[in-house]
Every structure is written in structure tokens, then in C-alpha cells.
C-alpha positions as CSV (number, residue, x, y, z in Angstrom):
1,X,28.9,3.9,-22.0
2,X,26.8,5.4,-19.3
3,X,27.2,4.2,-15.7
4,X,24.5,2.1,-14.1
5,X,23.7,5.1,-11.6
6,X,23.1,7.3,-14.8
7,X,21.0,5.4,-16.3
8,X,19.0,4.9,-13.6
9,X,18.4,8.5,-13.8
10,X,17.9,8.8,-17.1
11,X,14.6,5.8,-16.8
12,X,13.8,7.6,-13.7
13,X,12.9,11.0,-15.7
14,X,12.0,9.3,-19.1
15,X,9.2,7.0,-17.3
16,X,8.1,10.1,-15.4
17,X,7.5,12.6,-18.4
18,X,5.6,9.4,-20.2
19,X,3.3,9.1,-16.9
20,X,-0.4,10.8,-17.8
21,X,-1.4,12.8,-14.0
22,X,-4.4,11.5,-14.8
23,X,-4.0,8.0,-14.7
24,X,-2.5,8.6,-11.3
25,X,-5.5,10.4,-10.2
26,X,-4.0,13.9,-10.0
27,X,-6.1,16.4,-11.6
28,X,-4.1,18.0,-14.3
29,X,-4.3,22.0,-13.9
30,X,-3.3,24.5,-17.1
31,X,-0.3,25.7,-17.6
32,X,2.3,22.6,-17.3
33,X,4.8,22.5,-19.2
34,X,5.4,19.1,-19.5
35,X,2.8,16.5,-20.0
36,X,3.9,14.0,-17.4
37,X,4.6,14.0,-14.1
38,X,5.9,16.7,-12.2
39,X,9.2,15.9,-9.8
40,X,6.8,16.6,-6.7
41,X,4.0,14.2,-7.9
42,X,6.3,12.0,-8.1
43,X,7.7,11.9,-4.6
44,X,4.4,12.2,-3.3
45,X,3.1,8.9,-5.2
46,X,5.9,7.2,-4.0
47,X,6.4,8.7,-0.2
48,X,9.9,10.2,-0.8
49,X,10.6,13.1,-0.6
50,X,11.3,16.2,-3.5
51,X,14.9,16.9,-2.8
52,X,15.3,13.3,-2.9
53,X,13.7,12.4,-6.1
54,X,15.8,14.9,-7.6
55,X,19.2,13.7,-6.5
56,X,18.1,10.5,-8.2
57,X,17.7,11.8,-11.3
58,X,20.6,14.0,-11.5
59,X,22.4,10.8,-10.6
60,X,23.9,11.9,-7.0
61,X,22.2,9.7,-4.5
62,X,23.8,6.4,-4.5
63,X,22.7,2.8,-4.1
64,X,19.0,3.5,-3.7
65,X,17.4,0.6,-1.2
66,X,14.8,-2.2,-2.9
67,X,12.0,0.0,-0.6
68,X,12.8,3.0,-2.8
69,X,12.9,1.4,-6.2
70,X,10.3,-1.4,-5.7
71,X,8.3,2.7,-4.5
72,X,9.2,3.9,-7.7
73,X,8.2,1.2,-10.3
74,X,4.4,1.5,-8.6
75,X,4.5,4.8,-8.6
76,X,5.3,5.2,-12.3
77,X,3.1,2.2,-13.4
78,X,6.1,0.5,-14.7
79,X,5.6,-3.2,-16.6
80,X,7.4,-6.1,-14.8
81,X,10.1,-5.8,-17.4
82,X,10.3,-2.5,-17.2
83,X,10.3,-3.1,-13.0
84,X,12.9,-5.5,-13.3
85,X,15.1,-3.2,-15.6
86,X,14.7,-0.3,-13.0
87,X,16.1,-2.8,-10.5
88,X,19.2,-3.6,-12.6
89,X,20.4,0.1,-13.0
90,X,20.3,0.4,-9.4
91,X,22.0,-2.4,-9.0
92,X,19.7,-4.6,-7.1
93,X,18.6,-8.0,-8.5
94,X,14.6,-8.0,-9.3
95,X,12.3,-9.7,-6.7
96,X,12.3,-13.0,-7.3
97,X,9.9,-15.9,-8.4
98,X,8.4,-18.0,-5.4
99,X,8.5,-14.5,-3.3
100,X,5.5,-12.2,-2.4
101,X,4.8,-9.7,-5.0
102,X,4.4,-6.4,-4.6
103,X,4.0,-5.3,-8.2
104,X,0.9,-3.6,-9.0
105,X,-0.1,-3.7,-12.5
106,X,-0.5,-0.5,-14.3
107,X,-4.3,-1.1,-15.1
108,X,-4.9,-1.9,-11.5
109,X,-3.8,1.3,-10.8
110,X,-5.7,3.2,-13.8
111,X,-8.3,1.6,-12.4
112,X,-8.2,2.7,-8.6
113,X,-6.9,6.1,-9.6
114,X,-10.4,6.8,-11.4
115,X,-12.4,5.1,-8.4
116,X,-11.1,8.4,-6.1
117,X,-14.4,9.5,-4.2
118,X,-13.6,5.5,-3.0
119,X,-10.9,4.7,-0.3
120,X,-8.8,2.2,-2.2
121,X,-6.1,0.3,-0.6
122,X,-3.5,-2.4,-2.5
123,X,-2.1,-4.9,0.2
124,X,-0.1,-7.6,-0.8
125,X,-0.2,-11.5,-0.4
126,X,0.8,-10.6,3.6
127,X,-1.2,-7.8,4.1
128,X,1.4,-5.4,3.2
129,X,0.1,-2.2,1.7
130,X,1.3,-1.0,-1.3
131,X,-0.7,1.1,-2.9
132,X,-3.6,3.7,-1.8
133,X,-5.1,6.7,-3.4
134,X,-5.6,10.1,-1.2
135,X,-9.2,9.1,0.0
136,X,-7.5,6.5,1.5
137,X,-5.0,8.7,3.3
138,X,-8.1,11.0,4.0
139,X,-9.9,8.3,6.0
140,X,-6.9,6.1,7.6
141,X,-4.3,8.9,7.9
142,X,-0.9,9.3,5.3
143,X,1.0,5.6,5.0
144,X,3.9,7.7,3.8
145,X,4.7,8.4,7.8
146,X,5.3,4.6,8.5
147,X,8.0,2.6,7.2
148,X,7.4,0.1,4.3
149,X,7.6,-2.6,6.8
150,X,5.3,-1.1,9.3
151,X,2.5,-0.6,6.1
152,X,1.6,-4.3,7.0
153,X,-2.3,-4.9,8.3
154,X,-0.7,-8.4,10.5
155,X,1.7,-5.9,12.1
156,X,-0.9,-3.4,13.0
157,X,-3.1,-6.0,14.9
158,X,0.0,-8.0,16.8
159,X,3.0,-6.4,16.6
160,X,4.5,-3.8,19.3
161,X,6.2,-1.4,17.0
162,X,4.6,2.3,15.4
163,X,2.0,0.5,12.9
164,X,0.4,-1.2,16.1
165,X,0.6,2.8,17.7
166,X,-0.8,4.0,15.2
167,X,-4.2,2.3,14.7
168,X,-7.3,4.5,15.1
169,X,-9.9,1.9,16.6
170,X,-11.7,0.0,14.4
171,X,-14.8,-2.1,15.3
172,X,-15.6,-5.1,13.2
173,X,-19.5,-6.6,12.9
174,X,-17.9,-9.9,12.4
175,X,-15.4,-9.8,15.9
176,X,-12.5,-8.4,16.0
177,X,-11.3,-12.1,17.0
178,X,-13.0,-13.4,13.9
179,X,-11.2,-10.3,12.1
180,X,-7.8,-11.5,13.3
181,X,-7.9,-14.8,13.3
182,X,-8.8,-14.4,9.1
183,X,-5.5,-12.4,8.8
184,X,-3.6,-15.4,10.5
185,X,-5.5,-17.8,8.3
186,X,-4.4,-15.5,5.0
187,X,-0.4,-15.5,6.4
188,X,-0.3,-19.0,6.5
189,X,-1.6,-19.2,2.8
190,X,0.8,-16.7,2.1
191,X,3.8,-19.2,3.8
192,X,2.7,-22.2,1.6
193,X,2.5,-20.4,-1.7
194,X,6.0,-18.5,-0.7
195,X,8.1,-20.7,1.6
196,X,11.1,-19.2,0.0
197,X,10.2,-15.8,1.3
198,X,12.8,-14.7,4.1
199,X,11.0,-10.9,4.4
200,X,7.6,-13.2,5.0
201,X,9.2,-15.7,7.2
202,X,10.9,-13.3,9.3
203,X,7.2,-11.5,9.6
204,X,5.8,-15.0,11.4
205,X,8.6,-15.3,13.4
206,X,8.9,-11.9,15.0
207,X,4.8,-11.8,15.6
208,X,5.1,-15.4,17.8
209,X,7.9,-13.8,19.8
210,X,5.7,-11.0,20.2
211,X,2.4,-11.7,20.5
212,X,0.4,-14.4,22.6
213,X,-2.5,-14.3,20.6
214,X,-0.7,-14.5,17.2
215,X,1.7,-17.8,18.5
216,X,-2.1,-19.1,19.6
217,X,-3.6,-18.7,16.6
218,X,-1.0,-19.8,14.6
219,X,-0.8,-22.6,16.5
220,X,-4.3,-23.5,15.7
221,X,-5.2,-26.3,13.1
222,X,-9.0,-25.2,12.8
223,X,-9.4,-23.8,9.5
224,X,-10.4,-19.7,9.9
225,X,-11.8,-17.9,6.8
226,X,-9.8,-15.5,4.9
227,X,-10.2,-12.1,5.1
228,X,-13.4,-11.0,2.2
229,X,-15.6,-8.8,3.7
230,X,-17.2,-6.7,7.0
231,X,-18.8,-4.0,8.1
232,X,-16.8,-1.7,10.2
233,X,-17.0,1.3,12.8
234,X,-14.2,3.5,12.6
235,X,-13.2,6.2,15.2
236,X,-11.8,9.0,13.5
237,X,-10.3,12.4,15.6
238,X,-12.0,14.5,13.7
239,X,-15.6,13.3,12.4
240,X,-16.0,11.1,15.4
241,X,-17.4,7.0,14.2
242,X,-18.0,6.5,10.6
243,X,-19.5,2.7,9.7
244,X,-18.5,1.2,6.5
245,X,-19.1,-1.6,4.5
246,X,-15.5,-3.3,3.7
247,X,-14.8,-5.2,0.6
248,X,-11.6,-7.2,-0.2
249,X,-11.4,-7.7,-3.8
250,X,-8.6,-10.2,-5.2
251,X,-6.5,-9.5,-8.2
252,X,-6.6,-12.6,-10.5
253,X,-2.7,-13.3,-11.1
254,X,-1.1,-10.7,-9.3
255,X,-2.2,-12.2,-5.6
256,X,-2.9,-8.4,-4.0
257,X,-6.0,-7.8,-2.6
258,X,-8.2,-3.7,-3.2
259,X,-10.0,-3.2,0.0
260,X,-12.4,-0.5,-0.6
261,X,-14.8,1.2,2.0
262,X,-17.9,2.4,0.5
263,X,-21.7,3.5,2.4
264,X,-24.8,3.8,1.2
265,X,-25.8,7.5,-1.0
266,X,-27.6,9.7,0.9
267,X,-26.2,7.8,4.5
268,X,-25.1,9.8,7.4
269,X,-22.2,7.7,7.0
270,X,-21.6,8.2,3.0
271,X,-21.6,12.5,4.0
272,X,-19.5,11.8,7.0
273,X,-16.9,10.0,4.0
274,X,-17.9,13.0,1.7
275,X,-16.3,15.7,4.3
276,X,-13.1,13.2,4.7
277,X,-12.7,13.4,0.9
278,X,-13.5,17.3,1.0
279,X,-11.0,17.8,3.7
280,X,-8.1,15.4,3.5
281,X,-7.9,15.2,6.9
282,X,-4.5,13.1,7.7
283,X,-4.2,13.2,11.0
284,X,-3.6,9.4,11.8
285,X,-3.0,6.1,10.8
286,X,-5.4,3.2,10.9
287,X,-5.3,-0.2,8.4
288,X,-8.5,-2.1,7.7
């Protein structure tokens, strides 16, 4: 009977030779030998690197971390039963009910992978990203550089650590105090649909230690509205201030939310995104 470890592998290479480039939005090119996924695909869908995407599936890294397989599962478009088996060969119990998803269903990602002239983002119930296609990274700057935990929009406005660093500046029409205090009012939906969610809980906690503004506003009984829509300036290093209309779109069942940047054809602004997309300039890191 095959170890655990080994038959992580052996899903690990079987889900990745099933898995169409296309439907990840990677243009296939002649001359593959294999219909699915290449190794360095892979890696690259899921931020990890090559050499470590192969010692997985020759079965010689050991005890991969839930970051790395809950990567993995988007990355190959896996099923929820199919996540959840990945998670028992590694040895890790599957997330949980009652905790904050971060499964993103294979025809969500079909979906945004086809949509690639638009920056697409996937951010979970708190404003974790978890998904992004490369216009994305093209716009914002690679997500692969920050940790998981740092991939989180709350974090980027109040924390202290390298997702806060990292932010190019962004300049919303609706306030940037209107802006934040709609992220606040979406974390504490998030705490009364998940109160059994320690990685969420701990979130709250370590933004009131650190930030005056976030302890104030989460103090606050007035009801904010959630995060939808805007219209925002961003100041990117290279093509200078870009303005784009900013749509949140929520996933019925899955409780993610696409934000998608978009400008009008013919714009300034829409040939200012068309160079981005041309260029793939990744040269920093800024969340919506």
C-alpha cells in the first residue's frame, strides 16, 4: 500500500497532466508533449517555486504546510472533494465548516482565466486574496512575493508589516475613509458568519493592537457599507496615475468576492491598462 506522502505525489502529477493551459489562461504553444500542465506552470499558478514542485511529486519534500496545499488545489482547479482528498495525503485535515473559505471553484476560475485583457482578483470572505490572473500582477505588482497572510486587502490598509509596505498609492472617488471603513464593515460580517475562525479572529485582534483607526472603527456601531464599487486613481512606477472603475462582484455560495478594474475603450486610461497588459510590468505590489 503506498504511503500517504506518495500518494500525494502521485494526485499531484495526475491532477496536473488532466489540467487544460487553457483554462488556466496560459496560451498553449506547439510542441508539448503532454497535454496538461507543465511542472513550471504549475509553480507559477501556485507561487512556489519549480524545484519545489518537483520534490513534491517525486515524494521528497515532507509535510507540505496548509498554505502550500490549500495553493495547490486552486491552482489545479480541484473539486472540494477532490481539495479535501489532497489535504488527507498530506496529512492535514481539510478546512473546516463554519471557517472562511478559500476554495475557488473551477468554473470561477475558467471563467476569470478567459476574462485576461481584465485585472481579476479572488479575495476571500476577509479580504484575503487568493486568486489573480497575470493582468492583475501586471497592474498591482506579483502577489507571489508576499506571504499568504500578507495577500490580505485589511492588512494592506492597517497593518505594519510588508503588505502595508508594499502598497502603491491608491486614490479612491468615494474617500479613502469611506474605502476603509467598508473593509471594517465587511470583517465584522465575516466574524458573525465565522466566529469559529481562529486565522480570522487572530486577524481582528492583531489590527486593534496595531492600528488606531482600525480599534476606532471597529469600535463603531454606525452601520458602514460593504465594499461594491469605486472609481480609483492608481500611481503606478512606471505609467505614472491610471483611473479605473472598480467592481466587486460576489460569488453566490462560495462567499469570495472578483474585483475587476476595467476603463472605458478608446480612454487614455484603457491604453495606459493596454501597455500594462503588453508589458507585464511587476514591479510592485498594491491591493484594491
Amino acid at each position: 500500500m503506498a504511503s500517504s506522502r506518495s500518494h500525494f505525489a502521485v494526485l499531484l502529477r495526475a491532477w496536473r497532466d488532466r489540467l487544460s493551459p487553457s483554462d488556466t489562461g496560459i496560451t498553449a504553444t506547439h510542441g508539448r508533449r503532454a497535454p496538461g500542465l507543465r511542472r513550471e506552470e504549475l509553480a507559477q499558478l501556485a507561487g512556489l517555486s519549480v524545484d519545489y514542485v518537483l520534490r513534491l511529486e517525486q515524494g521528497r519534500a515532507k509535510n507540505p504546510s496548509v498554505q502550500v496545499v490549500g495553493a495547490l488545489s486552486r491552482a489545479l482547479q480541484l473539486s472540494r472533494a477532490e481539495r479535501d482528498q489532497l489535504y488527507r495525503s498530506a496529512g492535514l485535515l481539510p478546512p473546516q465548516d463554519g471557517t472562511v473559505s478559500t476554495h475557488v471553484p473551477p468554473g470561477i476560475q475558467r471563467l476569470t482565466a478567459r476574462l485576461g485583457d481584465v485585472p481579476i482578483g479572488v479575495f476571500t470572505a476577509d479580504w484575503t486574496l487568493v486568486w489573480w490572473n497575470t493582468t492583475w500582477s501586471a497592474l498591482h505588482g506579483d502577489p507571489s512575493v508576499l506571504s499568504p497572510a500578507e495577500r490580505n486587502l485589511a492588512r494592506a490598509l492597517f497593518g505594519n508589516g510588508a503588505a502595508h509596505a508594499s502598497m502603491l498609492r491608491v486614490r479612491s472617488e468615494r474617500g479613502q475613509d469611506v474605502f476603509a471603513a467598508s473593509i471594517v464593515a465587511d470583517l465584522k460580517n465575516a466574524v458573525s458568519q465565522y466566529p469559529k475562525d481562529a486565522q480570522l479572529d487572530r486577524l481582528v485582534q492583531e489590527l486593534r493592537e496595531v492600528s488606531d483607526a482600525f480599534a476606532h472603527l471597529w469600535a463603531t456601531e454606525t452601520a458602514a457599507t460593504q465594499h461594491t464599487t469605486d472609481r480609483k486613481t492608481i500611481r503606478h512606477p512606471e505609467i505614472g496615475d491610471i483611473l479605473l472603475d472598480c467592481d466587486v462582484l460576489v460569488v453566490p455560495g462560495a462567499d469570495l468576492r472578483m474585483v475587476t478594474y476595467t476603463a472605458a475603450a478608446g480612454s487614455n486610461d484603457a491604453g495606459k491598462l493596454d501597455l500594462l497588459r503588453v508589458t507585464g510590468a511587476r514591479t510592485a505590489t498594491a491591493l484594491p
